[in-house]
N, CA, C and O atoms as CSV, one atom per row, in Angstrom:
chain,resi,resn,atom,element,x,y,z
A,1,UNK,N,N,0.836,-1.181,0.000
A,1,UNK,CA,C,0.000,0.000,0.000
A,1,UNK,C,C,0.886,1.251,0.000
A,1,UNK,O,O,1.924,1.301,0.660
A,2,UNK,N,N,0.488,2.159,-0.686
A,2,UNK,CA,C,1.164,3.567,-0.660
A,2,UNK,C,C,1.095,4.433,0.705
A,2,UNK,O,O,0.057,4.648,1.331
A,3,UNK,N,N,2.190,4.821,1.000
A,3,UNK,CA,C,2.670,5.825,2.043
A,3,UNK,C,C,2.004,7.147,2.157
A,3,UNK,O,O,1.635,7.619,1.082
A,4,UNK,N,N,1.784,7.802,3.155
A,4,UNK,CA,C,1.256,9.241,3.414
A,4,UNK,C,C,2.473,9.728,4.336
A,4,UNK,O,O,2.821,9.276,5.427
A,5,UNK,N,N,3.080,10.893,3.505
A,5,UNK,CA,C,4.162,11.307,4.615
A,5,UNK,C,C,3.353,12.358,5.283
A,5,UNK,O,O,2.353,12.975,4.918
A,6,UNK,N,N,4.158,12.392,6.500
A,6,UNK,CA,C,3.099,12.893,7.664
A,6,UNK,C,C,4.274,14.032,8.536
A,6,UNK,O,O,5.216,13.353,8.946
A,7,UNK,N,N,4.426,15.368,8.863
A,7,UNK,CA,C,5.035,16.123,9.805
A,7,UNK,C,C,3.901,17.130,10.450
A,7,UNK,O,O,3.301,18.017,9.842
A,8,UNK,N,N,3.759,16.764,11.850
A,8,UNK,CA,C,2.807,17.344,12.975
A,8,UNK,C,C,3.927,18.237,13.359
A,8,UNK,O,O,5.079,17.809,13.286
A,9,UNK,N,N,3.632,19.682,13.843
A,9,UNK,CA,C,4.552,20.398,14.442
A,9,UNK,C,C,3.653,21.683,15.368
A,9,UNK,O,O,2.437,21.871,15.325
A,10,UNK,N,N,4.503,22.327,16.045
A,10,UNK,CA,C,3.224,22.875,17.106
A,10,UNK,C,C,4.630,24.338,16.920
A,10,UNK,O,O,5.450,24.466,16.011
A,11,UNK,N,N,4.497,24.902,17.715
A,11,UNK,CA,C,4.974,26.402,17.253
A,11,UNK,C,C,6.422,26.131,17.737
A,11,UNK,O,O,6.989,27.217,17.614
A,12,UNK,N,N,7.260,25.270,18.203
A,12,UNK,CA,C,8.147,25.220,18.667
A,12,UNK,C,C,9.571,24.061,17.795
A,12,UNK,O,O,10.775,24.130,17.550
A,13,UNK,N,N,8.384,23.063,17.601
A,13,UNK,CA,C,9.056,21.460,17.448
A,13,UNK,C,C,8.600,21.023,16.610
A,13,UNK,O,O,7.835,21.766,15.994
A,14,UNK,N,N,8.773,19.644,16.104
A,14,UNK,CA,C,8.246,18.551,14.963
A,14,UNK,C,C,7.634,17.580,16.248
A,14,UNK,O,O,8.435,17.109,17.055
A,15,UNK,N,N,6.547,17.385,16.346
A,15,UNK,CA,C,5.448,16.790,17.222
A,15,UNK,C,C,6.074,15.035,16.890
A,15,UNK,O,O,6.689,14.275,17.637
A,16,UNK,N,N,5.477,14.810,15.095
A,16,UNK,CA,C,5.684,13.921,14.874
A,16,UNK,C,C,5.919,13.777,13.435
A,16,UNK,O,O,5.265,14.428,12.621
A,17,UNK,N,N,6.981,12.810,13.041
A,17,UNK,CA,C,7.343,12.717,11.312
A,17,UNK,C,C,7.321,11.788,10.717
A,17,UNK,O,O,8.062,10.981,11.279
A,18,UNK,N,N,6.827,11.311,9.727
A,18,UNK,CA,C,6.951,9.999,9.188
A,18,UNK,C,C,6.266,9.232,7.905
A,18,UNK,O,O,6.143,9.878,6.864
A,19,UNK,N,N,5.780,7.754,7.963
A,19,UNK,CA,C,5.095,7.605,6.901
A,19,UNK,C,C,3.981,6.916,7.272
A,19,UNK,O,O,4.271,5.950,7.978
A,20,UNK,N,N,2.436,7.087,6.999
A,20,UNK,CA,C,1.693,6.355,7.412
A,20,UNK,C,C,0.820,5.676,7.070
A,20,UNK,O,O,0.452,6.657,6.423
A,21,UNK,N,N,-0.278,4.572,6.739
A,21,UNK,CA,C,-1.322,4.231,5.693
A,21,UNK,C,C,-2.601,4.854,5.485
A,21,UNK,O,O,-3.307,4.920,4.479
A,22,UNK,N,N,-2.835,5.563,7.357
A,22,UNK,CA,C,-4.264,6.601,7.686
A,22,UNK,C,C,-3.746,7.106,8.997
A,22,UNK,O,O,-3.051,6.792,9.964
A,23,UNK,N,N,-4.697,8.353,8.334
A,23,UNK,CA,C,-4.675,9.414,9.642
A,23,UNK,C,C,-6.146,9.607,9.936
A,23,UNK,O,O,-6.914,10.065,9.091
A,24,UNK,N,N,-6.698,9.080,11.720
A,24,UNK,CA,C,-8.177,9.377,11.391
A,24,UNK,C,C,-8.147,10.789,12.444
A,24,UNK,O,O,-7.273,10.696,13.306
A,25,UNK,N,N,-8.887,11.941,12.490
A,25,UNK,CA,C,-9.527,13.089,12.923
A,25,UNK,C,C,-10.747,13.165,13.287
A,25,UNK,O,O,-11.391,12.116,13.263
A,26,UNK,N,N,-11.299,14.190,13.647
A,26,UNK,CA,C,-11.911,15.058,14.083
A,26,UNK,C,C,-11.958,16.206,12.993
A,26,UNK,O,O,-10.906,16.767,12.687
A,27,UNK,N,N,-13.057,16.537,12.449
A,27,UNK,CA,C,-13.665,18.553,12.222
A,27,UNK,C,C,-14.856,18.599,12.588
A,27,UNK,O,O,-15.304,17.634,13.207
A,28,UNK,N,N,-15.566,19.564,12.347
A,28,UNK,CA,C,-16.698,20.806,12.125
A,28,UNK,C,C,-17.674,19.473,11.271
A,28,UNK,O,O,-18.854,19.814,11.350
A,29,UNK,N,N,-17.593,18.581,10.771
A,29,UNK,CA,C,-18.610,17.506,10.291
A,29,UNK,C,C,-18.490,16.200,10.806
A,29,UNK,O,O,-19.397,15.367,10.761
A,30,UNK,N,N,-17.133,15.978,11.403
A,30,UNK,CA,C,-17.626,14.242,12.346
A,30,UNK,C,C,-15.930,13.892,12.056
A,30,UNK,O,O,-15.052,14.553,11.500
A,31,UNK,N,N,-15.926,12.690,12.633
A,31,UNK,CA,C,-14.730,12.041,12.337
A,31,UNK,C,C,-14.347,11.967,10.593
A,31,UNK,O,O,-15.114,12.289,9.684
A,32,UNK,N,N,-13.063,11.494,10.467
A,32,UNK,CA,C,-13.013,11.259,8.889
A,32,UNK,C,C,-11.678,10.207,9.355
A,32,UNK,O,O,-11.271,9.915,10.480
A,33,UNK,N,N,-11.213,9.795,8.027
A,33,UNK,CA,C,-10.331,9.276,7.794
A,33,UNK,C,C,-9.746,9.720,6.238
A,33,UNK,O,O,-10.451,9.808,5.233
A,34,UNK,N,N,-8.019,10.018,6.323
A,34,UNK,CA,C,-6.789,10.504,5.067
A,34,UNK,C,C,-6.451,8.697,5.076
A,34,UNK,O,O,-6.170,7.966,6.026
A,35,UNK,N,N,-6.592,8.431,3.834
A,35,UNK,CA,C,-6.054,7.563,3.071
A,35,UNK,C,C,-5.112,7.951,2.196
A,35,UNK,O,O,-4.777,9.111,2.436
A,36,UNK,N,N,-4.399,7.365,1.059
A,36,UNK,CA,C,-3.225,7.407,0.463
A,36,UNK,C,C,-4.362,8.094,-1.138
A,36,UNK,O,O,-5.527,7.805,-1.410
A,37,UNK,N,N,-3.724,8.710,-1.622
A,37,UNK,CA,C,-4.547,9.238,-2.698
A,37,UNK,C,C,-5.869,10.267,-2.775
A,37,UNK,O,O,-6.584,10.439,-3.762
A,38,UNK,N,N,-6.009,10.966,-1.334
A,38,UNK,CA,C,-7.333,11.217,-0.856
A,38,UNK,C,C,-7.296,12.598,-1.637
A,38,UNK,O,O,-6.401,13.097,-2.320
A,39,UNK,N,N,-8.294,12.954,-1.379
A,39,UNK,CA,C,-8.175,14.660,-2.561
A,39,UNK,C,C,-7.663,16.071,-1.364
A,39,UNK,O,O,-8.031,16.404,-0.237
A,40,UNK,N,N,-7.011,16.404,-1.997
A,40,UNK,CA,C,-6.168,17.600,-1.483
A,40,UNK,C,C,-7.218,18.353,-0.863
A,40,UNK,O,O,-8.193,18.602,-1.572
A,41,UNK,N,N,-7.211,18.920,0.763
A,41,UNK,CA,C,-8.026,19.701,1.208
A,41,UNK,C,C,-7.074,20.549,2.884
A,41,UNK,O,O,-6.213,19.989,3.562
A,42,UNK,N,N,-7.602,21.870,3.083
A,42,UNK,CA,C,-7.400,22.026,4.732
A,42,UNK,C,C,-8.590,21.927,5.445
A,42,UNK,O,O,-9.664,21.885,4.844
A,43,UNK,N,N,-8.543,21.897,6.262
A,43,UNK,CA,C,-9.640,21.386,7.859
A,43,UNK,C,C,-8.589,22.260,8.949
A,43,UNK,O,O,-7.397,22.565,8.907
A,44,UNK,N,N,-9.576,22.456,9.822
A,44,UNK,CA,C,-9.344,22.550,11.227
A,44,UNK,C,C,-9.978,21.366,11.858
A,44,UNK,O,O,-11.130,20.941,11.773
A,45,UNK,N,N,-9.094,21.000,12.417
A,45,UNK,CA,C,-9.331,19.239,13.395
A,45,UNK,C,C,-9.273,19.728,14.593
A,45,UNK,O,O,-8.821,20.845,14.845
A,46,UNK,N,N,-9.845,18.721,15.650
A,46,UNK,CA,C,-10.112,18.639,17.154
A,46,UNK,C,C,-10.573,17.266,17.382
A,46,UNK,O,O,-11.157,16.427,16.696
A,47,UNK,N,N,-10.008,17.331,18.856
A,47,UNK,CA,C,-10.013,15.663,19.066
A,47,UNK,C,C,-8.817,15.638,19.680
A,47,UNK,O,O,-8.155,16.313,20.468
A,48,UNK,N,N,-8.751,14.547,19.003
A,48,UNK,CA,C,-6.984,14.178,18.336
A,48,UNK,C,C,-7.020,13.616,16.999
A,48,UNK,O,O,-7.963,13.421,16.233
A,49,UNK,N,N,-5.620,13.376,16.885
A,49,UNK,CA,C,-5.278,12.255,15.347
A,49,UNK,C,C,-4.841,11.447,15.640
A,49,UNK,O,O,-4.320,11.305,16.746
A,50,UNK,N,N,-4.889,10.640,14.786
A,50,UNK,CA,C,-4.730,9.013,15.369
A,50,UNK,C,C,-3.961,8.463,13.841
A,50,UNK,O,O,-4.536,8.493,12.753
A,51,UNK,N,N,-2.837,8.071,14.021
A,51,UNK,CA,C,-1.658,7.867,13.003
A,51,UNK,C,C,-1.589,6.060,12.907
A,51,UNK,O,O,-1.471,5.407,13.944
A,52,UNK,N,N,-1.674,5.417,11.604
A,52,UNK,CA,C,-1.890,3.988,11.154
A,52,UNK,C,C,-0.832,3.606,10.831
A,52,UNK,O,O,-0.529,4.534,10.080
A,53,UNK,N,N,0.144,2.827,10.802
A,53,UNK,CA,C,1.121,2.041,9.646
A,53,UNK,C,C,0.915,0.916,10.038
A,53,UNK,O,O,1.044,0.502,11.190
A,54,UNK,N,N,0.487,0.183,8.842
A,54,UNK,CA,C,0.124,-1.490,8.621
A,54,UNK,C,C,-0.743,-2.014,9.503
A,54,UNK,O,O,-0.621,-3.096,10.078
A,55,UNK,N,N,-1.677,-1.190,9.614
A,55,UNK,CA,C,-3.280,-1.435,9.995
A,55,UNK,C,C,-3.345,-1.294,11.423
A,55,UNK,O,O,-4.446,-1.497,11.934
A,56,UNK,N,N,-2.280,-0.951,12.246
A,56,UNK,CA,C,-2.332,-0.634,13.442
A,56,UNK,C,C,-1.895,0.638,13.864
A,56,UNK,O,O,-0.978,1.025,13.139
A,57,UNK,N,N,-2.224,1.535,14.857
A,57,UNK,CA,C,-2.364,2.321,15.591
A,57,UNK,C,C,-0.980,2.670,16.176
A,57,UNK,O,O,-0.564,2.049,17.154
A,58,UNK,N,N,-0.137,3.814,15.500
A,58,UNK,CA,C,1.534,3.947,15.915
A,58,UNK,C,C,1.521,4.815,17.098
A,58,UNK,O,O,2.218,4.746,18.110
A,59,UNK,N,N,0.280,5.930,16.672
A,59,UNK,CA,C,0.721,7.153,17.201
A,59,UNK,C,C,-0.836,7.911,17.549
A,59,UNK,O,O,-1.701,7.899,16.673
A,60,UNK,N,N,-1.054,8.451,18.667
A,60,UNK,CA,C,-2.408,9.324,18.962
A,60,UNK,C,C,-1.965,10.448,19.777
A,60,UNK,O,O,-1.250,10.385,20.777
A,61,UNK,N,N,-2.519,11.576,19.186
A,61,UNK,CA,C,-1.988,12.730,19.622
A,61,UNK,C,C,-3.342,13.303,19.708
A,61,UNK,O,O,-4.081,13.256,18.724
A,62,UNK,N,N,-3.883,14.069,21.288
A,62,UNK,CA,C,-4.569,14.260,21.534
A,62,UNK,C,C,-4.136,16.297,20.867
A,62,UNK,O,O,-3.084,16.834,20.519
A,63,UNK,N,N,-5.443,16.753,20.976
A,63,UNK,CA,C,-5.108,17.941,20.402
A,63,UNK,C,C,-6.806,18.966,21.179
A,63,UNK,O,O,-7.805,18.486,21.714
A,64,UNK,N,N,-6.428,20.512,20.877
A,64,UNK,CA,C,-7.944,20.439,21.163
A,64,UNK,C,C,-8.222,21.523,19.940
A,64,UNK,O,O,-9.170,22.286,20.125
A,65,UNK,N,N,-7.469,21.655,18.697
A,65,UNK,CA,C,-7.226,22.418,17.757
A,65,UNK,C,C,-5.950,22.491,16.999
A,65,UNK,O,O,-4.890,22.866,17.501
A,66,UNK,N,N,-6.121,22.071,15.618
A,66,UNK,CA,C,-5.493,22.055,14.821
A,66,UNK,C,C,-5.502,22.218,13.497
A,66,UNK,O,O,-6.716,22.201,13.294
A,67,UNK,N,N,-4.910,22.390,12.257
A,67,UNK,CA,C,-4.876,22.742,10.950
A,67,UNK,C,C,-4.165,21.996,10.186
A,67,UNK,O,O,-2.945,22.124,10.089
A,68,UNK,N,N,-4.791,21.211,9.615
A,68,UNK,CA,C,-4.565,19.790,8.785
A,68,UNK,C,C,-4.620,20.054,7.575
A,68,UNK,O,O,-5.768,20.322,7.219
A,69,UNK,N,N,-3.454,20.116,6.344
A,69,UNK,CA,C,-3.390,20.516,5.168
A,69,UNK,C,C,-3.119,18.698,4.091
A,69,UNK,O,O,-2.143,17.950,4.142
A,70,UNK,N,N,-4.191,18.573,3.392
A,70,UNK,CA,C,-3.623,17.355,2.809
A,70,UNK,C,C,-3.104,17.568,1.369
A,70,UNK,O,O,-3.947,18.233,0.766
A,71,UNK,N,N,-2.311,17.341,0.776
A,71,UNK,CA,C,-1.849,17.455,-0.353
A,71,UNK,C,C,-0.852,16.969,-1.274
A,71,UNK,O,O,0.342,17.262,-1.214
A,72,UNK,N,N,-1.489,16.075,-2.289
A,72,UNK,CA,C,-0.613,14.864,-2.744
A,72,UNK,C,C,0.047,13.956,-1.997
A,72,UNK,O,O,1.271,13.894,-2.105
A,73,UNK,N,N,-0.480,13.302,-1.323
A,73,UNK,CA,C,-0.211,12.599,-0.075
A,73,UNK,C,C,0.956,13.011,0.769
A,73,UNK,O,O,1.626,12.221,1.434
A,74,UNK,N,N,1.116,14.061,0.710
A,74,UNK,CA,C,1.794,14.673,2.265
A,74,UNK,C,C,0.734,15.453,3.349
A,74,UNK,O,O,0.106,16.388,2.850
A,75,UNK,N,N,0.612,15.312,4.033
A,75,UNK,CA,C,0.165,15.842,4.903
A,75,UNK,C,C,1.344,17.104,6.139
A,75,UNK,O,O,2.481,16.876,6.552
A,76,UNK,N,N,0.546,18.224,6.366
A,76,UNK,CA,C,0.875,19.349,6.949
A,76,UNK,C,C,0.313,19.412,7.907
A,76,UNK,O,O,-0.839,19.714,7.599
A,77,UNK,N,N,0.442,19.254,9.552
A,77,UNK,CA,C,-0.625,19.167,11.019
A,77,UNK,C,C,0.045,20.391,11.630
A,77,UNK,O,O,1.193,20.047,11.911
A,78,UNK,N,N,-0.132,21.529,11.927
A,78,UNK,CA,C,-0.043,22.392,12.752
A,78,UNK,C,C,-1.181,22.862,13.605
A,78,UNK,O,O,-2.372,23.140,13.471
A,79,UNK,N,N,-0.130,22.818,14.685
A,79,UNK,CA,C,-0.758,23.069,16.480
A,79,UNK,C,C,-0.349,24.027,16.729
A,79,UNK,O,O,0.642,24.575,16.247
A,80,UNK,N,N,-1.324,24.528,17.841
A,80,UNK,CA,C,-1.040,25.639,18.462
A,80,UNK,C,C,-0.849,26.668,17.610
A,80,UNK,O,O,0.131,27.412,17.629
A,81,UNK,N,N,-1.769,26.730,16.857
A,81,UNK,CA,C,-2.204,27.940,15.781
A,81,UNK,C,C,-2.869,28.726,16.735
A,81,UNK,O,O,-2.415,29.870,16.764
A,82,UNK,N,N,-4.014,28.467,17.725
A,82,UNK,CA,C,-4.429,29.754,18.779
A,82,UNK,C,C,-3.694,30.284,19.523
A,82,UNK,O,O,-3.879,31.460,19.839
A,83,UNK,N,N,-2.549,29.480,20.056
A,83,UNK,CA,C,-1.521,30.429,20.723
A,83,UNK,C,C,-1.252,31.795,20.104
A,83,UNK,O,O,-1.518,32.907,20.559
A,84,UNK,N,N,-0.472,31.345,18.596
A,84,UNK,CA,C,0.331,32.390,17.640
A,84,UNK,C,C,-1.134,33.576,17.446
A,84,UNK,O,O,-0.879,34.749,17.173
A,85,UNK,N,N,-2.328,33.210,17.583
A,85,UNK,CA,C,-3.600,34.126,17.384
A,85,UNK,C,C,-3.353,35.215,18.626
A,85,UNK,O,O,-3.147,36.422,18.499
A,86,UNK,N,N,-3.414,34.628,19.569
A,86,UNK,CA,C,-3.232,35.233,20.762
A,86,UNK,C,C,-2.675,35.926,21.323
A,86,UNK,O,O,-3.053,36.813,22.089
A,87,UNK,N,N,-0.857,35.352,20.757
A,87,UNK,CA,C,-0.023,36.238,20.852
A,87,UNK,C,C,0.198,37.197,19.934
A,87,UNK,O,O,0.945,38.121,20.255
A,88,UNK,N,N,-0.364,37.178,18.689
A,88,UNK,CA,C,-0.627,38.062,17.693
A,88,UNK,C,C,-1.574,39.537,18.291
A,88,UNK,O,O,-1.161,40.680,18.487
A,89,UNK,N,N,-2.483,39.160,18.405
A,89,UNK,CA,C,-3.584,40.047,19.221
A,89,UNK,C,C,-3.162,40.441,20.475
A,89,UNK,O,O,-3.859,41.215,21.131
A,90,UNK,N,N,-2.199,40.049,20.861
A,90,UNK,CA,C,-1.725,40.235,22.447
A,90,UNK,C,C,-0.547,42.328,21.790
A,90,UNK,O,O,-0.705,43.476,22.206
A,91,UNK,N,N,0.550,41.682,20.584
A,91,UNK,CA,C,1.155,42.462,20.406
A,91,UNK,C,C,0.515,43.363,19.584
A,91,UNK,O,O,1.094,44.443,19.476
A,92,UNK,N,N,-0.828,43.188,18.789
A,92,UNK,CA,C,-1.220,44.448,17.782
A,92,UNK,C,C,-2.096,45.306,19.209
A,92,UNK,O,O,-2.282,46.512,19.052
A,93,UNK,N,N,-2.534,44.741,20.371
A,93,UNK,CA,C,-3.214,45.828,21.391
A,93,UNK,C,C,-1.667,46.460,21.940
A,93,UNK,O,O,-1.567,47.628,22.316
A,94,UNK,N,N,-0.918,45.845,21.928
A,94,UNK,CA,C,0.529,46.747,22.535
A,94,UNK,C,C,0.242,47.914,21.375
A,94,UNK,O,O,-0.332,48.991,21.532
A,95,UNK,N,N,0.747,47.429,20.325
A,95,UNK,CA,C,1.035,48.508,19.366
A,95,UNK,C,C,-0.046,49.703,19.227
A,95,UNK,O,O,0.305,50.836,18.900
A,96,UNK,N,N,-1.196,49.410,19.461
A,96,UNK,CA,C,-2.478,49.973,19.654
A,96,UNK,C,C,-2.025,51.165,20.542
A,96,UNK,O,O,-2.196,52.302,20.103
A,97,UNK,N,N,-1.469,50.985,21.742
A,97,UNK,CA,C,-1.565,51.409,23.063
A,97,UNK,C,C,-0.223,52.455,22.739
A,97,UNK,O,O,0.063,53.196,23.679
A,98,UNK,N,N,0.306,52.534,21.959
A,98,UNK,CA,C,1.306,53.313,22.147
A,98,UNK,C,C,1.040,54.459,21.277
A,98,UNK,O,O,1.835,55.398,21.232
């Protein structure tokens, strides 16, 4: 079966890297499941993700927000996208204030 390369990263680190057969999620319509060939899309996920190689369960990463980019079977998972919101909005009220 064909590979899904996979890099999870959160504002600091590489969470997790690798190759996998499915990634199942969480969005805004229910669980899903990324298979190998799936059609290119972004989501915001919640939950967690839950990472497959050879029909078993490698890796589950609980999350409570994230941004899942699929495309030509690579996949893009960034976390802690509300932080960088936060701290964004944290420094445009500084700048505000001066």
């Amino acid at each position: 079966m064909k590979a899904i390369k996979v890099k999870a990263m959160d504002t600091t680190k590489v969470v997790y890297e690798g190759e996998v057969d499915r990634i199942s999620s969480f969005n805004e319509v229910g669980p899903f499941d990324v298979y190998p060939m799936h059609a290119n899309f972004i989501s915001i996920i919640r939950k967690h993700i839950t990472f497959y190689s050879h029909k078993k369960k490698v890796f589950d990463l609980p999350i409570s927000q994230a941004v899942m980019k699929v495309k030509q079977d690579t996949i893009s998972i960034f976390l802690g996208i509300e932080e960088l919101v936060v701290e964004e909005e944290k420094l445009s009220t500084q700048v505000l204030k001066i």
